[in-house]
SEFILO-832622 format. One record per residue: chain; x, y, z of N, C-alpha, C in turn; residue number from 1; residue in three letters. Coordinates in steps of 0.1 Angstrom, whole numbers, plus 2048, in hexadecimal, padded with zeros to 3 digits. Layout:
# SEFILO-832622
> A|X|Y|Z|X|Y|Z|X|Y|Z|NUM|Ala
...
This chain:
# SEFILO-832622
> A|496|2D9|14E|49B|2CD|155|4A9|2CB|150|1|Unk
> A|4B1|2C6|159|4C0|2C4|156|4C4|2B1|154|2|Unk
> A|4C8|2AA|14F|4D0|29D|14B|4DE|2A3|14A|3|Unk
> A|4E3|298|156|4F1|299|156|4F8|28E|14F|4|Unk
> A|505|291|149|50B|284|148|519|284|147|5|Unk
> A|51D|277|14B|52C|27D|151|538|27D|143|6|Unk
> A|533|27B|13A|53D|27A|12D|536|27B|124|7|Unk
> A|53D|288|11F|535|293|10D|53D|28B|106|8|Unk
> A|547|291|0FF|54F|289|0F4|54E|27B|0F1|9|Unk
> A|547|276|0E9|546|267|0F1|535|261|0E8|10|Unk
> A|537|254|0EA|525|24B|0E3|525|246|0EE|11|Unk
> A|52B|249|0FC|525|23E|106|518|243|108|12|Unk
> A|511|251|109|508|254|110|504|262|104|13|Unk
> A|507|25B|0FA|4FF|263|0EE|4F0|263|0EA|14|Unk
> A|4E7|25A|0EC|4DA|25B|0ED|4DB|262|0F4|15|Unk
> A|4DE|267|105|4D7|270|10C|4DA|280|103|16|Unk
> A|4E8|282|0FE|4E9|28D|0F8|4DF|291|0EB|17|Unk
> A|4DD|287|0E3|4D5|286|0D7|4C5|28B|0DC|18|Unk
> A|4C4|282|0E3|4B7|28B|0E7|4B7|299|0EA|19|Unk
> A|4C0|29E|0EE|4BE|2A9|0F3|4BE|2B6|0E6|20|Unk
> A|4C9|2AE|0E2|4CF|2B8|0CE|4C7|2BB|0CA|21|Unk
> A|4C3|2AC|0C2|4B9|2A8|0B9|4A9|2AD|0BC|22|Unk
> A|4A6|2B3|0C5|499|2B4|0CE|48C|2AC|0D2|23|Unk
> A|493|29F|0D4|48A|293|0D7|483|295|0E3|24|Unk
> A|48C|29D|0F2|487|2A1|0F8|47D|2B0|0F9|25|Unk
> A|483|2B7|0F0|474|2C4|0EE|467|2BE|0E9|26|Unk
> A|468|2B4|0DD|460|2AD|0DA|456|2A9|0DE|27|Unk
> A|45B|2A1|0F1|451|29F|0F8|44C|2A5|101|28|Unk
> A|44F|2B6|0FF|44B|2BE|105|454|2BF|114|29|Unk
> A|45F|2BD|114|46B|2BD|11F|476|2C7|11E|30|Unk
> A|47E|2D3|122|485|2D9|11E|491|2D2|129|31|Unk
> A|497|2D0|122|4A5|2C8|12A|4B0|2CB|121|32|Unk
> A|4B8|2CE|12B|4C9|2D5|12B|4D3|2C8|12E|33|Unk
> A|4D9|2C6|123|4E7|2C1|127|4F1|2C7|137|34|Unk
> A|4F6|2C1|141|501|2C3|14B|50D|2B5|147|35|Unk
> A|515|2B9|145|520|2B1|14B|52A|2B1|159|36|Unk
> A|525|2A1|160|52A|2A4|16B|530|296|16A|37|Unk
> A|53E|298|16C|54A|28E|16D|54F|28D|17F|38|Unk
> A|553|27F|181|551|274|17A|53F|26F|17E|39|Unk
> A|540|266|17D|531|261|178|52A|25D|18A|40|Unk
> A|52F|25A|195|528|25D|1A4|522|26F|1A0|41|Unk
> A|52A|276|1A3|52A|286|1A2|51D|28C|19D|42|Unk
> A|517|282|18E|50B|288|189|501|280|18E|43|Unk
> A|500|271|196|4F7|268|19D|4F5|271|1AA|44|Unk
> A|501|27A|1B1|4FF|284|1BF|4FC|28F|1BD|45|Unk
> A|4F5|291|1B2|4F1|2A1|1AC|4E2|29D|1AA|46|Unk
> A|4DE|28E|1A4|4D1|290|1A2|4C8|28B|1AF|47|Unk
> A|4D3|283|1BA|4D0|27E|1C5|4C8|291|1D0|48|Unk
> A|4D7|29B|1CB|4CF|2A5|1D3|4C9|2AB|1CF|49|Unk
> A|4C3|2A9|1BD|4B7|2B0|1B7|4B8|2C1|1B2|50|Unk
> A|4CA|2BC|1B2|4D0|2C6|1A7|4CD|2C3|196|51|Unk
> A|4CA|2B7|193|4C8|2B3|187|4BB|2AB|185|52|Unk
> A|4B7|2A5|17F|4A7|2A1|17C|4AD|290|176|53|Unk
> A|4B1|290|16F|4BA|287|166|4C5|27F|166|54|Unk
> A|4C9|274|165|4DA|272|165|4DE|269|155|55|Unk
> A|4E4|26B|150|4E5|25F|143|4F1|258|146|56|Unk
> A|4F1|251|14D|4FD|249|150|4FC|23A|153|57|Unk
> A|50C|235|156|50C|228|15B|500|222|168|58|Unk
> A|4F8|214|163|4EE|214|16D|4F7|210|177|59|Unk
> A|501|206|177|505|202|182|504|20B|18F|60|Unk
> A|50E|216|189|50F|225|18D|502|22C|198|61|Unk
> A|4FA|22A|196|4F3|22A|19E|4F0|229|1AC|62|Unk
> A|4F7|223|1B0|4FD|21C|1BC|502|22B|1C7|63|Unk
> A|50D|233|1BD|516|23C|1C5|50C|243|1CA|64|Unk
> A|4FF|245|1C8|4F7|24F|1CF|4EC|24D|1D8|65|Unk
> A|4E8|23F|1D3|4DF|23B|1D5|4DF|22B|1DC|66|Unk
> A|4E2|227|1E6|4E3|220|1EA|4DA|213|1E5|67|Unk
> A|4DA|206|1E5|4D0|1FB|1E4|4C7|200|1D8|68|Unk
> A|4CA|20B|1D3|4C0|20F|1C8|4B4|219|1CC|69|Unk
> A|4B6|21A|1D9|4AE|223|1E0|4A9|232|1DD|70|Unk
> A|49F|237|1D4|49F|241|1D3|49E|245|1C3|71|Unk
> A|4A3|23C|1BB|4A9|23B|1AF|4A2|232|1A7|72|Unk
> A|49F|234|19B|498|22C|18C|4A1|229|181|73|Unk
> A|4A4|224|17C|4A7|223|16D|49D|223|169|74|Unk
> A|497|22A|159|48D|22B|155|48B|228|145|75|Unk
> A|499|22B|141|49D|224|130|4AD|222|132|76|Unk
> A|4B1|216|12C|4B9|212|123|4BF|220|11A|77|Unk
> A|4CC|225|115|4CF|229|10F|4D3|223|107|78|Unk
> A|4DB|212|107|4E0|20D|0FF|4E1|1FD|105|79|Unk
> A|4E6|1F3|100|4E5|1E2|106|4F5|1E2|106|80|Unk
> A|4F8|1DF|118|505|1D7|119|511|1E1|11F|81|Unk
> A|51B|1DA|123|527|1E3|129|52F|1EC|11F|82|Unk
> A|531|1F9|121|533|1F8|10D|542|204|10E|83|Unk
> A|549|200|11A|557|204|117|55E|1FC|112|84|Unk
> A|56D|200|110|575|1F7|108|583|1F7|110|85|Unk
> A|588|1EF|10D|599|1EA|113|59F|1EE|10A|86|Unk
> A|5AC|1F3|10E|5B2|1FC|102|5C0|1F8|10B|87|Unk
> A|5CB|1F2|102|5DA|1ED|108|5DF|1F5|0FC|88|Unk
> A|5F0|1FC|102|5FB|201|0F6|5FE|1FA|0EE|89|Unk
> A|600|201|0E0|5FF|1F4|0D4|609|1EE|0D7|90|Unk
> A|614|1F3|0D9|624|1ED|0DF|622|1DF|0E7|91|Unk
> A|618|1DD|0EF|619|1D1|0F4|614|1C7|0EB|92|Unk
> A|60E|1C6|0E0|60A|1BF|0DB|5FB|1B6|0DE|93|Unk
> A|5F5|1BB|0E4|5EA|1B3|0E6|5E4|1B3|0DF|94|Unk
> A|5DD|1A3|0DE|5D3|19A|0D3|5C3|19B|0DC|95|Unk
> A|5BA|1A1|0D3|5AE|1A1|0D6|5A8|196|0E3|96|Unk
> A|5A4|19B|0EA|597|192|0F5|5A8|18B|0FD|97|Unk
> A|5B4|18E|0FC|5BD|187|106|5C2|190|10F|98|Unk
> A|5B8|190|11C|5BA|19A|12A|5C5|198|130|99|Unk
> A|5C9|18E|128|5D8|18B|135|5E2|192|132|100|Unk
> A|5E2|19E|127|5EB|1A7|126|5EA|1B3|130|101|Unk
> A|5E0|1B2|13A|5DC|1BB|144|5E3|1BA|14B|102|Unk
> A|5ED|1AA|151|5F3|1AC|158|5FF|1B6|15E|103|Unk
> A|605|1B9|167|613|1BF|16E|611|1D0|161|104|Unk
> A|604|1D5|15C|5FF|1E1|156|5F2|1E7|15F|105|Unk
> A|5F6|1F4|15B|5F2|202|163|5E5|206|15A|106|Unk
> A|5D9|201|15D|5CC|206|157|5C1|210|15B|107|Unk
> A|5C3|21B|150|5BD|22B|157|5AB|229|152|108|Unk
> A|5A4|22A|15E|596|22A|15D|58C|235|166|109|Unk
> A|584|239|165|57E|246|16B|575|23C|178|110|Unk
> A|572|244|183|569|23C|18D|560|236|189|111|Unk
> A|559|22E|18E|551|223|189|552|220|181|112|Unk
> A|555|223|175|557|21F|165|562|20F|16F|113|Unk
> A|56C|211|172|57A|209|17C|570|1FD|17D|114|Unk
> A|563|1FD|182|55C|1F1|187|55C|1E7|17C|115|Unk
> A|554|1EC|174|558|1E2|166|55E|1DD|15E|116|Unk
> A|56D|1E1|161|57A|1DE|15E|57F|1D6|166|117|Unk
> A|57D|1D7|175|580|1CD|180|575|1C0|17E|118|Unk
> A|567|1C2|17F|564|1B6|17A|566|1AF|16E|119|Unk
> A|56C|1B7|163|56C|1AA|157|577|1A3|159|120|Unk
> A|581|1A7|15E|591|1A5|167|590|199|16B|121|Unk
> A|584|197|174|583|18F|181|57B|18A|17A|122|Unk
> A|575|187|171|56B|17B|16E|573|172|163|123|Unk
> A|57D|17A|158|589|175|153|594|171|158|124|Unk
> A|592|16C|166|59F|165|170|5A9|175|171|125|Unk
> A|5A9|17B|173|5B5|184|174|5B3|188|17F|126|Unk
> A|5BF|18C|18A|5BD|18D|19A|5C5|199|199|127|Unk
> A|5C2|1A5|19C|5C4|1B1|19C|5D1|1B1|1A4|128|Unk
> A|5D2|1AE|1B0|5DE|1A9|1BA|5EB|1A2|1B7|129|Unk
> A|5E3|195|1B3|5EF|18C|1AF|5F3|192|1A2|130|Unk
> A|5EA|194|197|5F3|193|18D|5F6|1A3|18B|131|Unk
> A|5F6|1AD|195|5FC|1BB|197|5F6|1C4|18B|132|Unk
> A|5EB|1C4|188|5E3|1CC|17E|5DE|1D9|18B|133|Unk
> A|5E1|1E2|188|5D8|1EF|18B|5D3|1FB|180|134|Unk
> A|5CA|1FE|189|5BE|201|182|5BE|210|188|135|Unk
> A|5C0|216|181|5C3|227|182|5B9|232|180|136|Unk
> A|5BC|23E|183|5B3|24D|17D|5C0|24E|172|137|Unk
> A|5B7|254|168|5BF|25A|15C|5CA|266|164|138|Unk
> A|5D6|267|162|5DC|272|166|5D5|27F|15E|139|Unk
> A|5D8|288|16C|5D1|293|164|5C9|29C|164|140|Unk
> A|5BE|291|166|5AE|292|166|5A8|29A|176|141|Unk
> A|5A3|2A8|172|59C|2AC|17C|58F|2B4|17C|142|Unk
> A|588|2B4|183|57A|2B9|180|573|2B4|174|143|Unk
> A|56A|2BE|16B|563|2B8|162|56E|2B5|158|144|Unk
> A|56B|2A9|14F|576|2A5|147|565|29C|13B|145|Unk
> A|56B|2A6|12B|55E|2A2|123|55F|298|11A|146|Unk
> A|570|293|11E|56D|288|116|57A|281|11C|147|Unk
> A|578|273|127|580|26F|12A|586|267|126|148|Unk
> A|57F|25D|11B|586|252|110|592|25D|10A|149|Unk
> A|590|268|106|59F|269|0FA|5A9|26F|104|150|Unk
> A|5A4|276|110|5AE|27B|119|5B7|26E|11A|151|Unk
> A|5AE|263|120|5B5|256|126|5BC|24E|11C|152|Unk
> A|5B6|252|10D|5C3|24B|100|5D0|254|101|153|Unk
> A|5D0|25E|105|5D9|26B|100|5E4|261|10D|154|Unk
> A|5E0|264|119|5E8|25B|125|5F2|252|120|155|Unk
> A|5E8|24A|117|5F0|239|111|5FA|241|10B|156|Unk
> A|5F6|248|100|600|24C|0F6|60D|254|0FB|157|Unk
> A|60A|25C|105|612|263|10C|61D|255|119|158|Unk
> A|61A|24E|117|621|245|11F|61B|248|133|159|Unk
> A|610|249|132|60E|24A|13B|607|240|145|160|Unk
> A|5FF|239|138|5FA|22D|13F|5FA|221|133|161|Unk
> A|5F9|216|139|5FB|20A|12F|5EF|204|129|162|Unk
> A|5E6|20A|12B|5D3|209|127|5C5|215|12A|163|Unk
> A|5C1|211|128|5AE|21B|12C|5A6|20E|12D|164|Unk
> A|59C|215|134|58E|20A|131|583|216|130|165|Unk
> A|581|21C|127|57C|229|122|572|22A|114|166|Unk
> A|56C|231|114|562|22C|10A|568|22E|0F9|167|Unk
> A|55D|22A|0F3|560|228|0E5|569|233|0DB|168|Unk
> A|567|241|0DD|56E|24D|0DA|57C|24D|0DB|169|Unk
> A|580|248|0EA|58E|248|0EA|596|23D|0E4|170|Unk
> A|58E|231|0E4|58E|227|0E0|595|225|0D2|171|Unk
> A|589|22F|0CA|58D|231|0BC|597|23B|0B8|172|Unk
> A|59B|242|0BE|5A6|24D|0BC|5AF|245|0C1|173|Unk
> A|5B4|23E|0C8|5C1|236|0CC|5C2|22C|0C0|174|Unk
> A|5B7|224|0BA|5B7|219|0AF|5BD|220|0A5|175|Unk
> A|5B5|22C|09F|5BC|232|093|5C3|23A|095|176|Unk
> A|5D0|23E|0A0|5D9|245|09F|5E6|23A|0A4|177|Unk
> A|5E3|22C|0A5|5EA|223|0A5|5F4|220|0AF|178|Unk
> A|5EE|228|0BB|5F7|223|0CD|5F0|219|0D2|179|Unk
> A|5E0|218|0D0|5D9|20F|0DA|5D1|1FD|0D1|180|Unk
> A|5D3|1F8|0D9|5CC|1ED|0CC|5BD|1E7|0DE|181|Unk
> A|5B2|1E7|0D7|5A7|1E4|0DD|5AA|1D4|0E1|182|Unk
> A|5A9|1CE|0F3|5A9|1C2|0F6|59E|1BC|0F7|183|Unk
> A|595|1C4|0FC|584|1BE|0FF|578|1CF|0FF|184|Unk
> A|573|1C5|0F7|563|1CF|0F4|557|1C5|0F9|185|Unk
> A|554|1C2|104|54D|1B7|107|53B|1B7|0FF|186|Unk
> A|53A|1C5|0FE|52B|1C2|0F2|52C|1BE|0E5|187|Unk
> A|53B|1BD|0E5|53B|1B5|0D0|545|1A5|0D7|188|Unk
> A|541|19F|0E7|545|193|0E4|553|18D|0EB|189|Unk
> A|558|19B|0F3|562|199|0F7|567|198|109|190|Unk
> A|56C|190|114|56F|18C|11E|55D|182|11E|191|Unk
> A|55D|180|129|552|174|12E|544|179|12A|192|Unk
> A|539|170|128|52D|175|120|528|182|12E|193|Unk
> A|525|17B|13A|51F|183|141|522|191|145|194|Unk
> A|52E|192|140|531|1A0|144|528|1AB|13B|195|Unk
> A|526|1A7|12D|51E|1AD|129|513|1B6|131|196|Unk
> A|50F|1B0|13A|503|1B7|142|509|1BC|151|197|Unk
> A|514|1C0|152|518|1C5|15D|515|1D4|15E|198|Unk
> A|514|1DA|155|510|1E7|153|507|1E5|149|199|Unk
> A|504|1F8|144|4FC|1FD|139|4FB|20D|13D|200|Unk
> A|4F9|210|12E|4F5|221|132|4E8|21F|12F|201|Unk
> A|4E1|22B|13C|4D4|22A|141|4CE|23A|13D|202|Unk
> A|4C7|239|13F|4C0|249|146|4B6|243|152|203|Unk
> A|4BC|249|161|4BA|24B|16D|4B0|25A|174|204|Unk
> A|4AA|254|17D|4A2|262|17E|49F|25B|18F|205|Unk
> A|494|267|197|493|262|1A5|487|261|1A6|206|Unk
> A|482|257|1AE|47A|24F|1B4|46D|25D|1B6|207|Unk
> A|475|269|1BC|46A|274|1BB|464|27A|1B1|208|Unk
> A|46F|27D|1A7|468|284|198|45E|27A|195|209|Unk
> A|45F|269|198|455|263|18F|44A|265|197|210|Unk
> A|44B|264|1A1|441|267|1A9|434|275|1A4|211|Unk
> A|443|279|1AA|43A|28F|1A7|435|291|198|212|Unk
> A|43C|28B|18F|43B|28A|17F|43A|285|176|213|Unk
> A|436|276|176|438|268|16F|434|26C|15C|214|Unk
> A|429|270|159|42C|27A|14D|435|27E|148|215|Unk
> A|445|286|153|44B|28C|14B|458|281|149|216|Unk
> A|455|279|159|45F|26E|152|45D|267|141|217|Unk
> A|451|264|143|44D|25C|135|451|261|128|218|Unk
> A|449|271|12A|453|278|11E|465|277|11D|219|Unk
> A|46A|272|128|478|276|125|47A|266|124|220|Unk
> A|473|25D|126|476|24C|121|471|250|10E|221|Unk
> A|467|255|10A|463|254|0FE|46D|25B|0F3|222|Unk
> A|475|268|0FF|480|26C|0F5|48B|264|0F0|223|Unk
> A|48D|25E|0FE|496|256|0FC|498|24C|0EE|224|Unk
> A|48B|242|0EF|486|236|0E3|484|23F|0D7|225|Unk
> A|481|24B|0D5|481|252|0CB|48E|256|0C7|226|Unk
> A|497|25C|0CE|4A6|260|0C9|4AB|251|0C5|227|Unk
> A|4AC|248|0CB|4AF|23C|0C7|4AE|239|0BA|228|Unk
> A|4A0|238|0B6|49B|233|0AC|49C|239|09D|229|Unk
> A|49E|24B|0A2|4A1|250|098|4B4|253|091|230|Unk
> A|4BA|24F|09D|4C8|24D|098|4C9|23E|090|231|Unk
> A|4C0|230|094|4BE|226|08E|4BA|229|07A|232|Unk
> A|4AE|232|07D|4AA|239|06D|4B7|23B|067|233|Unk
> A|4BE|249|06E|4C7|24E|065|4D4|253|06E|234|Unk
> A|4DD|24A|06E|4E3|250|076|4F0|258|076|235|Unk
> A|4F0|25B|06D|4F5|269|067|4F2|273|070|236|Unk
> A|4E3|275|078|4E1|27B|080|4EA|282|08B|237|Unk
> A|4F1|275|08C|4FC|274|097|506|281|097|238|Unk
> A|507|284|086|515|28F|088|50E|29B|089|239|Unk
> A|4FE|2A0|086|4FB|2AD|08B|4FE|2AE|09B|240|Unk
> A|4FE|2A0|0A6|4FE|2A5|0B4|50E|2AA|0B9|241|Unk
> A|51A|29D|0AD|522|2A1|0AB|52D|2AB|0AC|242|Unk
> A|524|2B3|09E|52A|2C1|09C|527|2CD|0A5|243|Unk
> A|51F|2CA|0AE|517|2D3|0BA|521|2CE|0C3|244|Unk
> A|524|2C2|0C9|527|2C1|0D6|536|2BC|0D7|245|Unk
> A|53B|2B8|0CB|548|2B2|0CD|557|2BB|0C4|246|Unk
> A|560|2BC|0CB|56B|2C2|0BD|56A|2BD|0B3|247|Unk
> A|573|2BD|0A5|570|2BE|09A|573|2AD|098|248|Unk
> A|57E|2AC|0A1|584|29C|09A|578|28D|0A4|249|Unk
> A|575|294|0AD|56E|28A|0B3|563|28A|0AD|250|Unk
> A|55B|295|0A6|54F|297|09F|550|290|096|251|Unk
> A|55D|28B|08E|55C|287|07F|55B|275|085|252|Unk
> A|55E|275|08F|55E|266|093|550|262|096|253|Unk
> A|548|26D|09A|53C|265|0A1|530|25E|09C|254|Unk
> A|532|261|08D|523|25C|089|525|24E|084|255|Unk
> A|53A|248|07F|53A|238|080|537|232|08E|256|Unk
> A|53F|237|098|539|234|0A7|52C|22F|0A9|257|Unk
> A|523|23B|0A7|516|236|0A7|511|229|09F|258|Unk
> A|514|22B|092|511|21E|08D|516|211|08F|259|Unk
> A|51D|213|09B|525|201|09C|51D|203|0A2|260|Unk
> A|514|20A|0AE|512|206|0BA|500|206|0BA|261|Unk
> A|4FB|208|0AE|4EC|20A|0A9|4E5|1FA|0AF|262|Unk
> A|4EC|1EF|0AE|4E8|1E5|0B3|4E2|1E1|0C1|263|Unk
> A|4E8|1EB|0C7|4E8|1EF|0D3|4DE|1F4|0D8|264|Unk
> A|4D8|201|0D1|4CF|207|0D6|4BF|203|0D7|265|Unk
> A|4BF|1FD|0E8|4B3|1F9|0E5|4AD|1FF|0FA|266|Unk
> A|4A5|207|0FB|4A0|209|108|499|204|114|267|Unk
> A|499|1F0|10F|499|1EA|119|49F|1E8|125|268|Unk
> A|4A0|1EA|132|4A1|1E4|13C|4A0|1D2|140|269|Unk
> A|4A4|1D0|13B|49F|1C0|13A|4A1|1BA|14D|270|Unk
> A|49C|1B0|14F|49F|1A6|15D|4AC|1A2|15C|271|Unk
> A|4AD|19B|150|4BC|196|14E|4C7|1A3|14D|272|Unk
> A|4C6|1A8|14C|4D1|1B7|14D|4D1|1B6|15A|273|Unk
> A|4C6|1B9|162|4C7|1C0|171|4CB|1B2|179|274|Unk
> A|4C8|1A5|174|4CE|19D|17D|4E0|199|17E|275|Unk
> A|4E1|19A|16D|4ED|19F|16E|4F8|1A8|174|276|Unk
> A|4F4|1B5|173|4F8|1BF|17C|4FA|1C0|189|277|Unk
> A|4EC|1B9|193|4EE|1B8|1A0|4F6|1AE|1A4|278|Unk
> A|4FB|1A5|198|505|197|19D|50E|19C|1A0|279|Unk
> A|514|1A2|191|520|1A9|196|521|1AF|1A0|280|Unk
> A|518|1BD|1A0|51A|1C5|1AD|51D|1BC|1BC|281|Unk
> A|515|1B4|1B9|517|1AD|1C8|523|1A5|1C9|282|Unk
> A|52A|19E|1BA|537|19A|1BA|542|1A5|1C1|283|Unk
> A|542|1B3|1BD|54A|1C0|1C3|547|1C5|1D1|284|Unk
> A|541|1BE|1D7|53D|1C2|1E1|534|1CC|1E0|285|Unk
> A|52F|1D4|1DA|52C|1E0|1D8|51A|1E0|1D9|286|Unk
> A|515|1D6|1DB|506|1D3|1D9|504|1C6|1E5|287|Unk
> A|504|1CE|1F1|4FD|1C0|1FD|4F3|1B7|1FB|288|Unk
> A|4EA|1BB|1F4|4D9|1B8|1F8|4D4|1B2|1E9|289|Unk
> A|4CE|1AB|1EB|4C3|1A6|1DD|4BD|1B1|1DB|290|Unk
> A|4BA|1B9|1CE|4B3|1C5|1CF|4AA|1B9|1C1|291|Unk
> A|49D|1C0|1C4|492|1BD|1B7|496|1C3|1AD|292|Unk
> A|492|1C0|1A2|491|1C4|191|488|1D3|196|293|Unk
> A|47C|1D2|19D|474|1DC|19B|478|1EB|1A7|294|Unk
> A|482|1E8|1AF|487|1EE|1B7|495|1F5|1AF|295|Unk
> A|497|1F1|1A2|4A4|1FB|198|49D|203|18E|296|Unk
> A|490|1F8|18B|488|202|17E|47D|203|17F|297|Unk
> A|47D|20F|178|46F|214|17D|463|20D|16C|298|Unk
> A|45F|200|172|457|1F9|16B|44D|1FB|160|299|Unk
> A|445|20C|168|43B|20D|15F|43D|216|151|300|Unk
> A|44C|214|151|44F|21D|144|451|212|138|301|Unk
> A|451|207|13E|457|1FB|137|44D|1FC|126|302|Unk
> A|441|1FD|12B|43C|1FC|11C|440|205|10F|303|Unk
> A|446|211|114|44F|218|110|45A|21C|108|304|Unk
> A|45F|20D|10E|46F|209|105|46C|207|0F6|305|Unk
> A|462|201|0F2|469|1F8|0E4|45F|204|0D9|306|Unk
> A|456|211|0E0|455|21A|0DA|447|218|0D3|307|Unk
């Protein structure tokens, strides 16, 4: 079986990788292969045409393939909450959680990842138009790309763009090489409470595997709450997946990563997540319709999560 996901280098969507390292999925008797398919629609239209079995990605995300949710499950949580980060040149000076340094600046973000950036924008008064903020593709960037956070710090540093909204990796390489200073990390507290649930990384599957195979979904929900729980034990763990999947200097970063973000890891789907989510969505235009809680997740895995 194949899980795609649109960014290796990276803790956005490192449970799905861990499982696979670590062999949480052999475990439950599943043989599943890592794909990287960038940006993150690309691997939602791979498993839509049943080139892939799996997707570990943004739930919002969802959407680009799957219309109204049509077709499509979330089945675990990978982690609680929106979990990119705002990243401004240290040169401008910006003071933590103050977005209004966004303004009349050029911010590089990968497709849909842009959604989440535009809504914390807009829920923080900031008007994309008036106050001339755009919101960019990293220069550059083509085809598969395995780690877009440091490509998109390298941008800042190269004077290319005047921020990222990119995940934690690049995040941290821009902090400690001293170009980028972090504005908002909205899961440790920062722009409006609700954004918190405008996203999450999921693992997504289709409406037919659960059908045809609800067993093997379950095993790959059980891997999931098990890789979880065992980077919670020890998570040192983190740098055996590390030294396998990342170059040398992102490897050395990944196993504090992990531990800031261990609070996190929890494989609920909650109501309140999904109600949040479809607000937004529907704020972006991007979600017409009231969709149900039980019409995004596939419910009967629920007992599943807490393991």
């Amino acid at each position: 079986m194949k899980l795609a996901i649109p960014d290796k280098i990276s803790p956005s969507y490192f449970i799905a990788e861990a499982a696979v390292e670590l062999g949480f999925f052999k475990a439950e008797g599943l043989e599943v292969t890592l794909e990287l398919i960038y940006p993150v629609d690309k691997a939602y239209e791979a498993l839509r045409d049943g080139a892939i079995d799996f997707v570990g990605g943004a739930a919002h995300a969802v959407l680009s393939a799957f219309p109204d949710f049509k077709g499509a499950k979330l089945i675990a949580a990978q982690s609680q909450g929106m979990y990119w980060f705002l990243v401004m040149r240290a040169d401008l000076g910006a003071k933590r959680g103050d977005l209004s340094v966004v303004k009349g600046r050029t911010i590089g973000a990968a497709p849909w990842v842009n959604t989440g950036l535009r809504g914390l924008l807009n829920a923080a008064g900031i008007d994309l138009d008036r106050d001339k903020v755009t919101i960019a593709p990293v220069p550059g960037i083509l085809g598969t790309v395995p780690n877009f956070g440091v490509m998109a710090a390298r941008a800042v540093q190269d004077g290319k763009l005047d921020g990222f909204w990119a995940n934690g990796m690049g995040a941290e390489v821009a902090v400690r090489e001293g170009f980028g200073t972090v504005v908002a990390d909205v899961r440790r507290g920062d722009g409006p409470k609700a954004c918190f649930n405008y996203t999450e990384p999921t693992i997504a599957t289709t409406d037919a595997l659960i059908a045809r195979s609800p067993d093997t979904v379950a095993a790959a929900v059980r891997a999931i709450v098990k890789t979880q729980a065992a980077l919670k034990q020890d998570v040192s763990r983190a740098g055996e997946v590390g030294k396998r999947l990342f170059p040398a200097e992102e490897a050395a970063l990944i196993v504090e990563l992990i531990r800031r973000d261990l609070p996190f890891y929890d494989a609920t789907i909650s109501r309140e997540f999904i109600a949040g989510m479809t607000a937004f969505l529907r704020s972006q235009n991007i979600l017409k319709n009231d969709v149900a809680y039980e019409q995004i997740v596939a419910t009967q895995f629920a007992p599943l999560w807490k393991g």
